[in-house]
N, C-alpha and C positions, 0 to 999 in steps of 0.2 A: 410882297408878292404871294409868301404862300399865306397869308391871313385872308388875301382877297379870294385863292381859292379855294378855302376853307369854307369861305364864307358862301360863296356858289352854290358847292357840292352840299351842304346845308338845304340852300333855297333850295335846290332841284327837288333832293330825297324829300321836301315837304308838299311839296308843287304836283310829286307824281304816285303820293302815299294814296291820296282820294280817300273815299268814303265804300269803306266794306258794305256787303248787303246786309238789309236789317235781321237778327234774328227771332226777334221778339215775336214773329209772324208763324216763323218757325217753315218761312217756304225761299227757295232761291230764288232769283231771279229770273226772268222769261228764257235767256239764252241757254242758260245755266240749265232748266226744267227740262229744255227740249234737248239739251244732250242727252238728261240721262233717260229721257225716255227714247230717246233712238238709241239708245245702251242694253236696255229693258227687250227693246222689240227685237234689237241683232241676236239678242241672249234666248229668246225667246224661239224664233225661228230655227236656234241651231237645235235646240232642246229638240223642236218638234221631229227636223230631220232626222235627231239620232232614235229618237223612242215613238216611231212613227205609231211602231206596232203592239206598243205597250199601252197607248191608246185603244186600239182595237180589246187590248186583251183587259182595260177597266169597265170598256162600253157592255164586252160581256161581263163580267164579274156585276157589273151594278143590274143587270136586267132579272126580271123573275123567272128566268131559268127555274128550275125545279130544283134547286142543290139542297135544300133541306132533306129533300129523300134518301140522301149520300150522306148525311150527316156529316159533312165536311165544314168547313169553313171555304166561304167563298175568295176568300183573298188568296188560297193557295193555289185555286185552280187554273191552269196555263193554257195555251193554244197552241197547237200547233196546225198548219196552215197545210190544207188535205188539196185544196186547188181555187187558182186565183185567174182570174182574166177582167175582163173592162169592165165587166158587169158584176162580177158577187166574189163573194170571198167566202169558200167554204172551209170551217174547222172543224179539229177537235177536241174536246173536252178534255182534259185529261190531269191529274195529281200523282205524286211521287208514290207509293205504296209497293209491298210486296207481290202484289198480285198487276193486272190489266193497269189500275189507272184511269183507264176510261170512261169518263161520264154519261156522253154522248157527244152530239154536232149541232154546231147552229152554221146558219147563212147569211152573212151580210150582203144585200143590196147595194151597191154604190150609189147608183143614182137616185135611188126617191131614201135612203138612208133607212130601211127595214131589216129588220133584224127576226130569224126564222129559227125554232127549235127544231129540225132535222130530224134529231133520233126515234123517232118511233114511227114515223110514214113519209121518206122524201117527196112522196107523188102529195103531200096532204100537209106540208106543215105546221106550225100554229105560232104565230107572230109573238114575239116577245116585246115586252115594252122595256126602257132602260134610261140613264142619265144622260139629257142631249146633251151636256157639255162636253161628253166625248164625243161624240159624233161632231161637233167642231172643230175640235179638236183632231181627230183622223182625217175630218174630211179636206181637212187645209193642208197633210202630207198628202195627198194623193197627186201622181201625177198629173191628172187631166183638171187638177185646178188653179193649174200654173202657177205652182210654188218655185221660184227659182231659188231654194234651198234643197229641194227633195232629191235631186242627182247633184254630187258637187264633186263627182270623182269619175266625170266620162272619159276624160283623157285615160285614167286608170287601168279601168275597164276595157277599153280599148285594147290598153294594152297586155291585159291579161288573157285576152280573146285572141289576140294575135301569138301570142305563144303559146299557145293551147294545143296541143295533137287534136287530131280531126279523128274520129271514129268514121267507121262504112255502115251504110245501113244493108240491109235490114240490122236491129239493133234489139237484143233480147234477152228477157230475164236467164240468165246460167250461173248454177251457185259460183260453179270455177271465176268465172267473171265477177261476180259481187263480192266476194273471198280476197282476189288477186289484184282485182281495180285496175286492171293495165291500160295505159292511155290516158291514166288521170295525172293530172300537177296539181302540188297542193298552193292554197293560196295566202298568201300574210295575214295573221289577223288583224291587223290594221283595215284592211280592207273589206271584211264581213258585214258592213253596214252597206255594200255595196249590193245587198240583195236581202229580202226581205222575209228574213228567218230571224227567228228569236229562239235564244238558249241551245244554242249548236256550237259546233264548232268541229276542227280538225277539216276546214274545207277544202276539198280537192273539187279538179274542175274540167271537161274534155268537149270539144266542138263538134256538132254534128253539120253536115252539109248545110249549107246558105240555101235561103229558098229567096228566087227570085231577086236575088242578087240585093235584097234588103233586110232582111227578116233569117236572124243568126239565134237556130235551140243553141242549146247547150244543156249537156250535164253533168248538176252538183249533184258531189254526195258532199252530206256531214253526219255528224257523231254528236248524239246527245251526251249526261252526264254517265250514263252509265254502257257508253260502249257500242249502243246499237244505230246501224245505218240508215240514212234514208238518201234516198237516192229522189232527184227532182229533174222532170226536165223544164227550163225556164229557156224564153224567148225574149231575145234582145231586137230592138227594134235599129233603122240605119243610124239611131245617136245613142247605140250601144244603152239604151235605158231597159233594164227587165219590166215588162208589160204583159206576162201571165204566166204562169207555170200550174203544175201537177205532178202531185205524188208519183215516180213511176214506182218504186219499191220500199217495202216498210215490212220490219218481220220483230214481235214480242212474243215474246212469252206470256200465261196465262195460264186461271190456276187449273189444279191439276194435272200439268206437266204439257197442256196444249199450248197450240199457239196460234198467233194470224198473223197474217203475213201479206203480202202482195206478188203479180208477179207481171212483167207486160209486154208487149211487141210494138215497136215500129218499125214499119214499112216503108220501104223506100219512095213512097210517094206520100208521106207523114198519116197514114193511117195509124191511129196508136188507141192498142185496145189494152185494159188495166183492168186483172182481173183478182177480185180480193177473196185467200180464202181463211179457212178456219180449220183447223187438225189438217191439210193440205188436200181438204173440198173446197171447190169453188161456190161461193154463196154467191156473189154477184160481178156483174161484169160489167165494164164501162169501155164507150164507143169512143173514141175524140179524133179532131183534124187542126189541122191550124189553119187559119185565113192568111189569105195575103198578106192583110197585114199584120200578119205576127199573133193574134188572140186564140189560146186554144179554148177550140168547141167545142 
């Protein structure tokens, strides 16, 4: 009896060894290929969700910007993000040094994918050319191209908005107030990819009134690496997704012992004027509203 099933367990183990795929080809088989390329694409997508904006920040680094004139190296140079809504994304320039930092601004277009060097005439500026493989590359994080990878943390969000304190408007620059933060909760860094800031951190977070019972500001502050604030109001739409913000406050140093800085108001019916100075003169002033649906203008 047991020789017979010796003898079985034998046939079977030979019955069901089969025939490996070849390698001499040096390719797997069809089934096998399309795993790993739906392996590829899942890996690929998370990539793009987390480093949406690091995207952004090679489309500029590869463009003819003027960086020779700074005699920097262009791999150093960072962005930070001056104001964002459905249509452009305005930055600025800027590298680690002793002094400002500051290069200048360019503008991305969203929709037709143009790229604007800013700094020397907003009313006039002068189109940059760059490597379209990032501009496919960002353009495939942006919300309005139905990535369902780009928010993967609304529940979150949700819920970090719902314990949030609600500030009163009117709502305005006062050093005591940007010093004190009162009203602000800070939030996990686990969750900072929930908004679309690069190279920050220590983020705190506070609710301004709901407009229209859909359309929820909010303001963050964070902290770059060396300590200084900025203050943003960003607008969450009714699926808690941030869909455009503006700098309200930003204050550096500069040489000679000046400095610039920002300061701003909103008005209880979301009037929000942003005005930027320099040794603490006002050089220029900015109008904005929010629409209905959430996009400041």
């Amino acid at each position: 009896m047991e020789k017979v099933l010796s003898f079985l367990f034998l046939l079977l183990l030979f019955s069901c060894k089969g025939e490996p795929f070849k390698k001499e080809g040096g390719s797997a088989s069809s089934n096998e290929a399309i795993k790993i390329n739906k392996q590829d694409n899942d890996n690929l997508s998370s990539k793009i969700s987390e480093n949406c904006y690091d995207y952004l920040t090679e489309l500029v680094r590869s463009s003819n910007f003027p960086f020779s004139q700074w005699k920097i190296d262009r791999h150093k140079v960072n962005l930070l993000i001056d104001e964002e809504n459905d249509d452009i994304i305005s930055t600025k320039l800027f590298f680690d040094t002793e002094g400002d930092g500051t290069i200048g601004w360019v503008e991305y277009h969203k929709r037709d994918g143009k790229l604007f060097n800013t700094s020397a005439n907003l009313d006039n500026p002068v189109e940059l050319k760059y490597d379209s493989k990032w501009k496919n590359l960002f353009d495939s994080c942006l919300p309005n191209q139905g990535n369902p990878n780009t928010y993967t943390m609304k529940d979150t969000l949700e819920k970090i908005y719902e314990d949030s304190d609600e500030l009163v408007l009117p709502n305005k620059y006062d050093y005591d107030i940007i010093v004190e933060e009162k009203g602000f909760k800070s939030i996990d860094k686990e969750y900072y990819s929930l908004f679309p800031i690069r190279n920050q951190d220590n983020y705190k977070i506070a609710k301004l009134p709901i407009i229209n019972d859909n359309v929820k500001p909010v303001i963050l502050i964070t902290y770059n690496e060396i300590g200084q604030a900025t203050w943003y109001l960003f607008v969450l739409n009714n699926e808690y997704k941030p869909i455009s913000n503006v700098i309200l406050y930003t204050s550096e140093e500069v040489d000679g012992g000046k400095s610039k800085s920002t300061t701003y108001n909103i008005s209880k019916d979301y009037k929000i004027s942003i005005n930027k100075l320099y040794n603490d003169k006002i050089i220029s002033k900015k109008e904005y509203s929010i629409s209905n649906e959430g996009f400041i203008k």
